[in-house]
ZAPA-699456 format. One record per residue (C-alpha): residue in three letters; z, y, x; residue number from 1. Coordinates in nm, 4 decimals. Layout:
 type       pz       py       px seq
  ALA        Z        Y        X NUM
...
REM end
This chain:
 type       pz       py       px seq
  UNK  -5.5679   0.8670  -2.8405   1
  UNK  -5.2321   1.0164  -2.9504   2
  UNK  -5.0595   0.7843  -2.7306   3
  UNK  -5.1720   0.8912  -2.3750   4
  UNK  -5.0483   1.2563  -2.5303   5
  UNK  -4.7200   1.1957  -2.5784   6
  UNK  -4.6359   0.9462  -2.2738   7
  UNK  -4.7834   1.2826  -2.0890   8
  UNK  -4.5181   1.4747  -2.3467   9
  UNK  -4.2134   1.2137  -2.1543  10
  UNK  -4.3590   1.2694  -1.8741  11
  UNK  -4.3370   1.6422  -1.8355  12
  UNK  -3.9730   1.6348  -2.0439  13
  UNK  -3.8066   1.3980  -1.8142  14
  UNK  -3.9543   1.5325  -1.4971  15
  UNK  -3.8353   1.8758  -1.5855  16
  UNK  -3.4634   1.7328  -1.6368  17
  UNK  -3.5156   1.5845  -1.2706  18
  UNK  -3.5902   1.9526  -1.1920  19
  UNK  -3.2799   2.0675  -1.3759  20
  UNK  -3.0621   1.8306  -1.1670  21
  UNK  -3.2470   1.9099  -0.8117  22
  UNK  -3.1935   2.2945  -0.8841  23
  UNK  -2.8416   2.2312  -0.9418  24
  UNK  -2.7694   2.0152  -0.6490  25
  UNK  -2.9649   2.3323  -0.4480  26
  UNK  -2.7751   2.5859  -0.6176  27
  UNK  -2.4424   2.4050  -0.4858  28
  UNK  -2.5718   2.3450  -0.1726  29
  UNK  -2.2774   2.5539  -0.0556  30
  UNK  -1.9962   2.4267  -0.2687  31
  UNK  -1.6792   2.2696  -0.1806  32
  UNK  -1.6429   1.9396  -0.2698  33
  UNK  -1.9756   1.9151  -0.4448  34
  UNK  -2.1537   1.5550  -0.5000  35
  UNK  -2.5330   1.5733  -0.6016  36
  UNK  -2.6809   1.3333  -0.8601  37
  UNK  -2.9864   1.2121  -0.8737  38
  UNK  -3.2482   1.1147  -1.1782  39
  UNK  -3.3793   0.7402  -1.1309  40
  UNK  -3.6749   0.7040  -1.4273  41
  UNK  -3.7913   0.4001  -1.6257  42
  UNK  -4.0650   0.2790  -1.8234  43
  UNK  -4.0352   0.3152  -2.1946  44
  UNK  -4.1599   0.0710  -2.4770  45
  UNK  -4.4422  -0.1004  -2.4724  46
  UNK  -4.6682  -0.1691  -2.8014  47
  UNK  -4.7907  -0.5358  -2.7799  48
  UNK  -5.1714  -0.5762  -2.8352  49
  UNK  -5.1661  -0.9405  -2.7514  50
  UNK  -4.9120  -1.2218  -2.6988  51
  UNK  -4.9397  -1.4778  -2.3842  52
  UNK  -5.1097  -1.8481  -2.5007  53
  UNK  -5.0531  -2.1324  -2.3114  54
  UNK  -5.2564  -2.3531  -2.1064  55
  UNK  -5.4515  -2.6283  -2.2590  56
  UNK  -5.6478  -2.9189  -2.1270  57
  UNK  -5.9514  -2.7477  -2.2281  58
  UNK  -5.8980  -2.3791  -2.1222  59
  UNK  -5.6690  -2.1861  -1.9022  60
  UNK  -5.3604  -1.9244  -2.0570  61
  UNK  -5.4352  -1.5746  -2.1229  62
  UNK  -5.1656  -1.3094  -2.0213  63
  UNK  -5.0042  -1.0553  -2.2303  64
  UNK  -5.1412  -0.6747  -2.3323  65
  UNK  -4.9306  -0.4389  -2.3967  66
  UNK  -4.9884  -0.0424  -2.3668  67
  UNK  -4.7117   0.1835  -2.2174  68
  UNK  -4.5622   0.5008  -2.4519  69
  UNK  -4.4868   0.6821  -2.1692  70
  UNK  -4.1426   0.6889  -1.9471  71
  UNK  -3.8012   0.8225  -1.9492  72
  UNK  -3.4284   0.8752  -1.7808  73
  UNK  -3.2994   0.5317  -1.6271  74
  UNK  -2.9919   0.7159  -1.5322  75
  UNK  -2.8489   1.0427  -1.3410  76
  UNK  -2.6465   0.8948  -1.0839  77
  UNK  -2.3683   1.0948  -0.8923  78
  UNK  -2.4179   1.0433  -0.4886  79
  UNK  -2.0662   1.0363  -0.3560  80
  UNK  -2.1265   1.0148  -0.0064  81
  UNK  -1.8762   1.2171   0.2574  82
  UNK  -1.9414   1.5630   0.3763  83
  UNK  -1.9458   1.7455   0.6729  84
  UNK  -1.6343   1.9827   0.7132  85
  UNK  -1.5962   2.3323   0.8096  86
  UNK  -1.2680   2.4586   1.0047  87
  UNK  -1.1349   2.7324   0.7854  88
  UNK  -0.7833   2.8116   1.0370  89
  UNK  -0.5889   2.8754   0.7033  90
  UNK  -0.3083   2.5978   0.7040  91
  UNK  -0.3265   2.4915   0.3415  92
  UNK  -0.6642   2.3741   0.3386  93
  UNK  -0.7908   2.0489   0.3263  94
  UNK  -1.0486   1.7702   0.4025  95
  UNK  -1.0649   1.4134   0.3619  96
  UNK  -1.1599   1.2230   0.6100  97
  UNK  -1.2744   0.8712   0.4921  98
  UNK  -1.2301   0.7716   0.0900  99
  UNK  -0.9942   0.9348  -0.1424 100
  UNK  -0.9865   1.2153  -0.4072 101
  UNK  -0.7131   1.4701  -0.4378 102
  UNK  -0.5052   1.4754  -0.7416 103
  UNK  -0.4455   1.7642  -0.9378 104
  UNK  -0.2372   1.7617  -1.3070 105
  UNK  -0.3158   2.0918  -1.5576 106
  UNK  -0.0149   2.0403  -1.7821 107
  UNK  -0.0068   1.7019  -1.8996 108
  UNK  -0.4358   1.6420  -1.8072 109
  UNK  -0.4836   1.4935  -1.4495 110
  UNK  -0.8313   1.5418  -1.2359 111
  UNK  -0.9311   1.4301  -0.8762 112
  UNK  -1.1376   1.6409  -0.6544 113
  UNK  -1.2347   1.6327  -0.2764 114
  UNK  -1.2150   2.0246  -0.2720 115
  UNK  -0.8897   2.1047  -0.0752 116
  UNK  -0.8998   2.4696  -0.0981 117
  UNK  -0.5021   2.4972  -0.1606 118
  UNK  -0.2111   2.7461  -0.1303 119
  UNK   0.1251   2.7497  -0.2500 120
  UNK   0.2147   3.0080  -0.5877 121
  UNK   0.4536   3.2148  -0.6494 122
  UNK   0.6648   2.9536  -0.7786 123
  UNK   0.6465   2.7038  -0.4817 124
  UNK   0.3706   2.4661  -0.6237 125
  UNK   0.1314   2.3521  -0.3953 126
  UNK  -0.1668   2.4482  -0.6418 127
  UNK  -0.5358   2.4759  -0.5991 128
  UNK  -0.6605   2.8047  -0.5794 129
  UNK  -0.9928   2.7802  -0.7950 130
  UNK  -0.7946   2.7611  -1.1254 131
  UNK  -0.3682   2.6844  -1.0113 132
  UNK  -0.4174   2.3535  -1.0921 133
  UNK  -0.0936   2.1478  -0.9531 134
  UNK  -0.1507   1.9059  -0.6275 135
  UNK  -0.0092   1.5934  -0.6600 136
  UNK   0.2188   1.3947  -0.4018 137
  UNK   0.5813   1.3034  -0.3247 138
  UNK   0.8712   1.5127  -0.2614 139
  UNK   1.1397   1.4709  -0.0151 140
  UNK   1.4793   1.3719  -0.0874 141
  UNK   1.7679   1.5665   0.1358 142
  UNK   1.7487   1.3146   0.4320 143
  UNK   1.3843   1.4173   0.4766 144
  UNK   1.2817   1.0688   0.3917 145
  UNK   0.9462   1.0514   0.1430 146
  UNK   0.8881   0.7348  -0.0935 147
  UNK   0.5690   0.6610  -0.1512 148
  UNK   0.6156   0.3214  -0.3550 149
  UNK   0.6959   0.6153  -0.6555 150
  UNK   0.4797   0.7785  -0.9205 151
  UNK   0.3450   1.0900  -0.7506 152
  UNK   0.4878   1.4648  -0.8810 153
  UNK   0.3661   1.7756  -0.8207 154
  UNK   0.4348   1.9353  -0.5473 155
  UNK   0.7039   2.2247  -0.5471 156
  UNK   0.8632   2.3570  -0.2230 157
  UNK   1.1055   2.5746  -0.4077 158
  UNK   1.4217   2.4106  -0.3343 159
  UNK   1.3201   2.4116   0.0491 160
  UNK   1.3024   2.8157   0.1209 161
  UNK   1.6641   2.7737   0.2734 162
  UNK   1.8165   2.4989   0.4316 163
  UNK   2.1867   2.4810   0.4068 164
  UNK   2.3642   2.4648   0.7382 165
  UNK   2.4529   2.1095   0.9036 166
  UNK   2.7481   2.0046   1.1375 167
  UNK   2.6113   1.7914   1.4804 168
  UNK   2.6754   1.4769   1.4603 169
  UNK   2.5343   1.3284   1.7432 170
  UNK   2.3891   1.4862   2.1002 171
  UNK   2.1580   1.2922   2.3042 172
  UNK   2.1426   1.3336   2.6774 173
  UNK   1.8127   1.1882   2.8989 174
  UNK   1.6942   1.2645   3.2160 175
  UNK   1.8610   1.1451   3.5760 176
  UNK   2.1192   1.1942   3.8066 177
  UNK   2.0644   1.1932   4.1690 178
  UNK   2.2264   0.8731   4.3370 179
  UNK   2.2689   1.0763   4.6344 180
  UNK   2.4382   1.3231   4.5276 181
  UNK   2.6873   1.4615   4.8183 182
  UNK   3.0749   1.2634   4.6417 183
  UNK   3.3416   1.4376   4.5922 184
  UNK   3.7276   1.3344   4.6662 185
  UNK   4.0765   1.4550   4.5688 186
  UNK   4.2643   1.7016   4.8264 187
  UNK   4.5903   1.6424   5.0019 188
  UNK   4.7248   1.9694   5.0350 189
  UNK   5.0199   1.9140   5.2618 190
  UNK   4.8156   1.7260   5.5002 191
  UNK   4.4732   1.9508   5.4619 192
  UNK   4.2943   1.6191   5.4146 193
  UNK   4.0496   1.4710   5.1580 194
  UNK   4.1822   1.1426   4.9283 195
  UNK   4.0715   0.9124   4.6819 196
  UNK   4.0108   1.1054   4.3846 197
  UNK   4.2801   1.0350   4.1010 198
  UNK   4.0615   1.0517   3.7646 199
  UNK   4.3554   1.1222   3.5271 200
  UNK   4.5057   1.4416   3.7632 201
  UNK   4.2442   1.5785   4.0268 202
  UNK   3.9691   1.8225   4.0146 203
  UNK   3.6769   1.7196   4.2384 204
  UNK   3.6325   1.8434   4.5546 205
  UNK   3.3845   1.9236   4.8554 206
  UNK   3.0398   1.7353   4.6640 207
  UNK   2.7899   1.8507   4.4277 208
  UNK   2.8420   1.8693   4.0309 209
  UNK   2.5740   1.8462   3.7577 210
  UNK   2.6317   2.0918   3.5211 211
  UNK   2.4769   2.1665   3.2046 212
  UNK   2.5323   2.2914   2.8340 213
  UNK   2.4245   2.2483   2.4936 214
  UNK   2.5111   2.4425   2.1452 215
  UNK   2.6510   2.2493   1.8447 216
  UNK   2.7342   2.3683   1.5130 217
  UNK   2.9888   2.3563   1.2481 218
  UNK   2.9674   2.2700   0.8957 219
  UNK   2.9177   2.6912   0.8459 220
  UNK   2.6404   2.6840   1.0762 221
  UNK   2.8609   2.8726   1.3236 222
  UNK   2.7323   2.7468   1.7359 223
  UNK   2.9606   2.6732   1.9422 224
  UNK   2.8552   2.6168   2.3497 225
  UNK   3.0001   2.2711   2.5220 226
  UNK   2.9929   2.2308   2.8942 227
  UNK   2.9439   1.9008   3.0431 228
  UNK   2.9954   1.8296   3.4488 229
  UNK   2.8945   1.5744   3.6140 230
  UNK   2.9963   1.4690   3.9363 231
  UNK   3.0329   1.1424   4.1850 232
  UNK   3.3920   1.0749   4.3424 233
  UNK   3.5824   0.8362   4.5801 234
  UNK   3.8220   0.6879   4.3601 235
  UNK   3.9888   0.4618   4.6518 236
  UNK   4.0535   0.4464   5.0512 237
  UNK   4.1615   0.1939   5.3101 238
  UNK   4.2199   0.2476   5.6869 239
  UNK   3.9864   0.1407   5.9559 240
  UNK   4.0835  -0.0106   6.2980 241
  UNK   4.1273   0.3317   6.4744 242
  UNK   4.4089   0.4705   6.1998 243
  UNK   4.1511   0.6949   6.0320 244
  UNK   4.1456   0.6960   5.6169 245
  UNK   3.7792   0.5806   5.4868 246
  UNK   3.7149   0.7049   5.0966 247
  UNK   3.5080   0.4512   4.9228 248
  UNK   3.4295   0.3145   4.5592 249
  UNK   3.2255   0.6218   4.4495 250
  UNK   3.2071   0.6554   4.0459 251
  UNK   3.0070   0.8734   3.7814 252
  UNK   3.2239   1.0929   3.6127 253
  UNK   3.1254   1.3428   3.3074 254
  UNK   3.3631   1.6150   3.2489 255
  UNK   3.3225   1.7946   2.8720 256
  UNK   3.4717   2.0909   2.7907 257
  UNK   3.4421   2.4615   2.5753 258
  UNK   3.4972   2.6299   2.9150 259
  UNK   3.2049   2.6741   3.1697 260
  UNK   3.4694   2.6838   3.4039 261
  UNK   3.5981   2.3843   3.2768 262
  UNK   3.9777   2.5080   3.2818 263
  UNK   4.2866   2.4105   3.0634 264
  UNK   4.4516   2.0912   3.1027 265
  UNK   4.2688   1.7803   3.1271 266
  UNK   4.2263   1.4836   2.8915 267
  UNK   4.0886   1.1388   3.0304 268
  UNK   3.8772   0.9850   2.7051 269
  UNK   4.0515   0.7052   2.5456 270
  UNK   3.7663   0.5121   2.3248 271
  UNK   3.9930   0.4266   2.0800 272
  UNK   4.1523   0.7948   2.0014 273
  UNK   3.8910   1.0312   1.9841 274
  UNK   3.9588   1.3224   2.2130 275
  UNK   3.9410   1.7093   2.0770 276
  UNK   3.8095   1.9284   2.3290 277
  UNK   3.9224   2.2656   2.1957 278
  UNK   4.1770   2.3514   2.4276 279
  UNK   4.1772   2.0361   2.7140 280
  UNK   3.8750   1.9368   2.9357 281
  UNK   3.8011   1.5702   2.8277 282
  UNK   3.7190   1.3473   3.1661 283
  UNK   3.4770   1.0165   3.0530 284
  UNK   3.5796   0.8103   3.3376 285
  UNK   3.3678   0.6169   3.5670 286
  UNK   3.3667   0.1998   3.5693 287
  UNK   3.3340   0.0622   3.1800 288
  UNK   3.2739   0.3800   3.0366 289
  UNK   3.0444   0.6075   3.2344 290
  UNK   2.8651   0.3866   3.4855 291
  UNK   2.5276   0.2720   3.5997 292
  UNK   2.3725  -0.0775   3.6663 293
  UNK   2.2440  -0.1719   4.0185 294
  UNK   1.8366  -0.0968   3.8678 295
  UNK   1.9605   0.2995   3.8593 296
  UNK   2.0388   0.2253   3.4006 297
  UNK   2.2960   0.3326   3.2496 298
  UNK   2.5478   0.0882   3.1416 299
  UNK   2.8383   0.2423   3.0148 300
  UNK   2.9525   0.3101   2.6679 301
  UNK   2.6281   0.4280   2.5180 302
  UNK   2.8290   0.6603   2.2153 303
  UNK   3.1607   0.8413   2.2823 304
  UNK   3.3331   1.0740   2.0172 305
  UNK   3.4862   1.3713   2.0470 306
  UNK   3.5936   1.6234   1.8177 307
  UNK   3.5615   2.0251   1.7836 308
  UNK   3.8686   2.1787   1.6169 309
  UNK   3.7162   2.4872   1.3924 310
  UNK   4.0131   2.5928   1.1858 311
  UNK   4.0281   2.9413   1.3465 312
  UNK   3.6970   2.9031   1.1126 313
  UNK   3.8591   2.8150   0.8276 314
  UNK   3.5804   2.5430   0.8102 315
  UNK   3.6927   2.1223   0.9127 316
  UNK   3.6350   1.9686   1.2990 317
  UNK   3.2778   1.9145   1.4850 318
  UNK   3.3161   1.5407   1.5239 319
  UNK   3.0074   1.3917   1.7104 320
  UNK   2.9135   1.0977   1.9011 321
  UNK   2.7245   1.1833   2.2690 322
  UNK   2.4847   0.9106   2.3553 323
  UNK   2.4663   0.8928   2.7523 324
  UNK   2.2050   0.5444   2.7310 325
  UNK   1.9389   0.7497   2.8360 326
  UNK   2.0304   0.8867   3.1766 327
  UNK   1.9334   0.7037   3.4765 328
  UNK   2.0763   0.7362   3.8638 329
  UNK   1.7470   0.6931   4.0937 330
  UNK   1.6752   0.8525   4.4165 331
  UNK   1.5384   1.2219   4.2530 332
  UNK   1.6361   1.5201   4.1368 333
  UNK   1.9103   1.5448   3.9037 334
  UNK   1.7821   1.6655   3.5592 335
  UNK   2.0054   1.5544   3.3349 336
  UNK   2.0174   1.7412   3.0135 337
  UNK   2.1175   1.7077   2.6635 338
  UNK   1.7881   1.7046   2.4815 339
  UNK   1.8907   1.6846   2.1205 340
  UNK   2.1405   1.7385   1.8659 341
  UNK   2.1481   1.7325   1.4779 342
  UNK   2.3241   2.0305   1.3872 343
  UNK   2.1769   2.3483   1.2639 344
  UNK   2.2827   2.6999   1.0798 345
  UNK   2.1622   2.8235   0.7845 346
  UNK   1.7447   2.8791   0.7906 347
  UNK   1.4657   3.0365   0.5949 348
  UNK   1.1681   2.8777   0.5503 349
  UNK   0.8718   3.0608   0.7759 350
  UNK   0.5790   2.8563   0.8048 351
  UNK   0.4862   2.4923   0.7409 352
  UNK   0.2045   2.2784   0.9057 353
  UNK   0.0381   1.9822   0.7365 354
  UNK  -0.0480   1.6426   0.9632 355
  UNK  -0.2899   1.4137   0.9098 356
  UNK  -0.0804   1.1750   0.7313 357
  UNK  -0.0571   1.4811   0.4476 358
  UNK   0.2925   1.5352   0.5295 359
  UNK   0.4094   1.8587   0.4597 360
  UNK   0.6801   2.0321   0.7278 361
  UNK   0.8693   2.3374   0.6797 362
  UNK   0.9384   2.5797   0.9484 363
  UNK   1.2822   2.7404   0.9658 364
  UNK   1.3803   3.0260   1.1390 365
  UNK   1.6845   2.8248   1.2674 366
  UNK   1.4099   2.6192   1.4517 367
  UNK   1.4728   2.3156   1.2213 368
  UNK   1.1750   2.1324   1.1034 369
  UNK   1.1933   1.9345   0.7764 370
  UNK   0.9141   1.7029   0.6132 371
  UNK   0.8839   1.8719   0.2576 372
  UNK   0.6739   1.6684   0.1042 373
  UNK   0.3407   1.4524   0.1174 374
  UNK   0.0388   1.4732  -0.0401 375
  UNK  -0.1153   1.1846  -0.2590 376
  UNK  -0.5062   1.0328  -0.2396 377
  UNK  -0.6549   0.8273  -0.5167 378
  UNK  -0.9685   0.5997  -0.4826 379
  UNK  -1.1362   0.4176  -0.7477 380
  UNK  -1.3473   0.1074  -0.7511 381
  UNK  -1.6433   0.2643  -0.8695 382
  UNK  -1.6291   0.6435  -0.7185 383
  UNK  -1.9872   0.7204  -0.8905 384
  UNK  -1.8068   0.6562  -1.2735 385
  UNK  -1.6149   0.9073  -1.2665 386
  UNK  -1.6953   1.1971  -1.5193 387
  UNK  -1.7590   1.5380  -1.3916 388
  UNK  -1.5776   1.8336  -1.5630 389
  UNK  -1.6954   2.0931  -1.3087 390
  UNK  -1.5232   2.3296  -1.0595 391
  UNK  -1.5786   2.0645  -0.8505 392
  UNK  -1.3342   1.8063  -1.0713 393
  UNK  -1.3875   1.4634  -1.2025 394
  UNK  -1.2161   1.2886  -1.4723 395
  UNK  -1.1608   0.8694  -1.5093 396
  UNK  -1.4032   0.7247  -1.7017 397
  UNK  -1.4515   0.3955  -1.8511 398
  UNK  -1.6430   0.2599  -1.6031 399
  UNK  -1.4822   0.4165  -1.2739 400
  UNK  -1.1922   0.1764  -1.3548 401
  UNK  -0.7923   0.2875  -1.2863 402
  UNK  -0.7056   0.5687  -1.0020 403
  UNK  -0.5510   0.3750  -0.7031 404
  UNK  -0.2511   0.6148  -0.5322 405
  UNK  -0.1455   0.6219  -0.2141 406
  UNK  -0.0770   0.8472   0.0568 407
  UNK  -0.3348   0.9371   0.3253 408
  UNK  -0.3914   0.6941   0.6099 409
  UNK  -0.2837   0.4086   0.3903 410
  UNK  -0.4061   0.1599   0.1151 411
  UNK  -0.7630   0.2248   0.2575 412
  UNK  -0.7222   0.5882   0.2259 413
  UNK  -0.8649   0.8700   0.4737 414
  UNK  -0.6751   1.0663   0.6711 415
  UNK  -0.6618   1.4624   0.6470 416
  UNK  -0.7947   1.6913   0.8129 417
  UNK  -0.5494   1.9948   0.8134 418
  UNK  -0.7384   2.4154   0.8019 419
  UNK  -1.0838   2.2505   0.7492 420
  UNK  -1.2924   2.2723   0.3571 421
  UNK  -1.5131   1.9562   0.2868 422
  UNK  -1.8889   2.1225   0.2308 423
  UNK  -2.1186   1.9770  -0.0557 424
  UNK  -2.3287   1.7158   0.0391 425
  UNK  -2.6610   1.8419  -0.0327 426
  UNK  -2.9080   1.7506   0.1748 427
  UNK  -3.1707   2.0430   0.1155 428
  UNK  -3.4882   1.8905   0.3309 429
  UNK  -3.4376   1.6416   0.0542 430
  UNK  -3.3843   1.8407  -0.2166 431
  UNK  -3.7002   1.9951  -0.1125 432
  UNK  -3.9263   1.7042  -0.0848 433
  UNK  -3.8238   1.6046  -0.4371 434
  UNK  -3.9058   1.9686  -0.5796 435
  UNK  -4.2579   1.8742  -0.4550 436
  UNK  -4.2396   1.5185  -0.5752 437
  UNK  -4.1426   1.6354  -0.9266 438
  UNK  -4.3807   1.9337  -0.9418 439
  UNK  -4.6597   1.7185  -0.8899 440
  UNK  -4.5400   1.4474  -1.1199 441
  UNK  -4.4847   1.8141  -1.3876 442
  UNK  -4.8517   1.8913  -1.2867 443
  UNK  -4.9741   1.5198  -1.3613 444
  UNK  -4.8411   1.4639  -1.6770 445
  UNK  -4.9803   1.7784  -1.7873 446
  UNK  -5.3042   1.6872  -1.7245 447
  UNK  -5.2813   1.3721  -1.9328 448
  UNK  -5.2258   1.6073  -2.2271 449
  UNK  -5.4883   1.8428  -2.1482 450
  UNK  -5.7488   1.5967  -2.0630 451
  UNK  -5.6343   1.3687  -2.3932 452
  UNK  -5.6875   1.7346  -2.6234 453
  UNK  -6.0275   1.7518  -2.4279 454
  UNK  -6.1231   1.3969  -2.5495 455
  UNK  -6.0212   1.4824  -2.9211 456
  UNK  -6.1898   1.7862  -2.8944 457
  UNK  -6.4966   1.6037  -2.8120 458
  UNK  -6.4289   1.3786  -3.0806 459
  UNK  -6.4187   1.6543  -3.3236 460
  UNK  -6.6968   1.7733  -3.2634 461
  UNK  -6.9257   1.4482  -3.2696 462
  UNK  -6.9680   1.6443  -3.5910 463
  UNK  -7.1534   1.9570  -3.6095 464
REM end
């Protein structure tokens, strides 16, 4: 009789830890990062009241009898299925899209978390900001290139809130020059008459010119504007049958110079002595050097250097290469246009975005844009091992086997999803049904008690 009583005594204790764990998952039905659990229960021991025989030729087996002592916990599993996300349109939060937990380090202690409700302290550290624990990832060195093959660090932008100035190295031009552009020629002035252009002495004359400009920079971060001109001319000229002179042999030429009016004397590039442009305009000549292929590409020398002289800066010489292998000569519009260069003055860190690829870039006020740093993921072979320490933070356990780093987008790893939170994945139509489920299951196993004290009551008094 005593036994009914006390399976209806596991009853009612394990079904009210079920309750415990569904009004949890409901109370964080609105918390970051937040994985429910669930309670799967089991049957408990069984006291044997018979064994099994076997068959014989004369009669048949008889099974087993055993009575049941109730039930109890199987296990509390953690359900560690993705969330929806919420846009939050503050920059230094994060989701994870796809597997992967963020890691976090509290002095020497490291936790993972899919709550990416981050900032950056006082300090620089790219913390979270539940309790300033330190986000884990990869720094950049001073090219701006991240290795990711490394042990992650934590993240600290410190060092980046200035960026020292950097001398241009290298401008890039793209875009296209009109192949029918009006040529120029050289001028006869004692005869009033056009000529073949002479590229080491003329100035062109009566066409059209290109002209466009672009700002480099000294190793003080102090801009300096160069001028570039292009133009088509008639280097050559025969006589036709009536006496007249015909110009002909038309070639690309690209003057460069600090002037926009491109005085001073000029200086036809030699490839193999660097002109300096301080003082001269510096002609690239047409044919070899600055010339196109029938198809409209370019063909020339795709890098020529030329040099700056700063020392009325009292800093050394802008020497940079100018790659032309971009430009084209089609039938259009010219555009041409020096699209990039590599130098910059001194900047102060503004604003930084975040990609996808958790790639951290910092904004200057110089208009640079530098990768900082980039944060790390970790996935484990068996997500639902993993310990939970609260605040939305999980711990390695011995059965959620090693953390597996890498950077998101990789290894198998989600990407990020930059100003958005990952919600909790509580399901509350389900929490629901399994209140109901469990109160009834409470309400059942109640019963067996009161009916079982009913029975010994009855028992009792059998004597009067």
């Amino acid at each position: 009789m005593m036994r009914s009583m006390y399976s209806g005594v596991s009853g009612l204790k394990n079904h009210q830890t079920r309750m415990d764990v569904i009004g949890n998952n409901i109370a964080n039905v609105n918390t970051i990062g937040f994985k429910k659990s669930r309670v799967v229960f089991k049957d408990s021991l069984y006291q044997s009241l018979r064994g099994a025989s076997r068959a014989t030729d004369a009669r048949g087996g008889t099974n087993p009898m055993a009575i049941g002592l109730g039930m109890t916990i199987s296990s509390i599993d953690q359900i560690h299925t993705a969330a929806p996300t919420t846009f939050t349109n503050k920059a230094t939060d994060l989701a994870i899209d796809g597997n992967g937990y963020f890691v976090v380090q509290n002095g020497g202690e490291i936790f993972y978390s899919r709550a990416g409700n981050f900032d950056f302290d006082e300090w620089g550290y790219f913390v979270n900001t539940s309790n300033g624990f330190r986000v884990m990832g990869w720094m950049a060195d001073e090219t701006g290139f991240i290795d990711t093959v490394k042990a992650p660090q934590a993240i600290d932008i410190s060092a980046f809130r200035t960026v020292e100035p950097h001398a241009t190295t290298q401008v890039r031009f793209s875009g296209n020059l009109n192949s029918n552009i009006t040529v120029n020629s050289g001028w006869d002035s004692a005869n009033n008459a056009a000529v073949a252009f002479d590229p080491d002495n003329d100035s062109p004359v009566g066409g059209e010119s290109v002209i466009t400009s672009k700002d480099v920079y000294d190793a003080l971060g102090n801009k300096q504007t160069v001028y570039f001109c292009f133009f088509k001319a008639y280097t050559d000229s025969e006589t036709d049958g009536d006496g007249n002179v015909v110009l002909k042999d038309a070639q690309w030429f690209c003057d460069v110079s600090l002037d926009p009016e491109f005085s001073g004397a000029l200086a036809v590039y030699d490839p193999d002595n660097p002109a300096e442009i301080s003082g001269d305009t510096v002609r690239i000549s047409g044919d070899s050097l600055f010339s196109f292929a029938p198809d409209g590409y370019f063909n020339g020398t795709s890098q020529v250097n030329l040099s700056i002289d700063r020392s009325a800066y009292n800093t050394v010489p802008i020497d940079f290469t100018i790659d032309f292998s971009a430009l084209t000569q089609w039938e259009s519009k010219s555009t041409a246009w020096a699209e990039y260069q590599d130098g910059y003055t001194m900047g102060n860190l503004t604003s930084f975005t975040i990609g996808q690829d958790g790639i951290i870039q910092g904004v200057y006020d110089n208009g640079t844009v530098m990768d900082l740093a980039r944060v790390a993921l970790a996935n484990f072979q068996n997500p639902s091992g993993l310990i939970q320490v609260g605040n939305s933070l999980f711990q390695v356990s011995n059965n959620s086997g090693d953390a597996m780093i890498g950077a998101p987008g990789d290894q198998g790893m989600g990407a990020l999803i930059p100003s958005s939170l990952e919600m909790s994945n509580v399901d509350l139509s389900e929490e629901f049904t399994d209140m109901i489920v469990t109160q009834r299951g409470f309400q059942a196993n109640s019963r067996i008690i009161t009916t079982s004290d009913e029975m010994l009551q009855e028992l009792v008094n059998l004597k009067r």
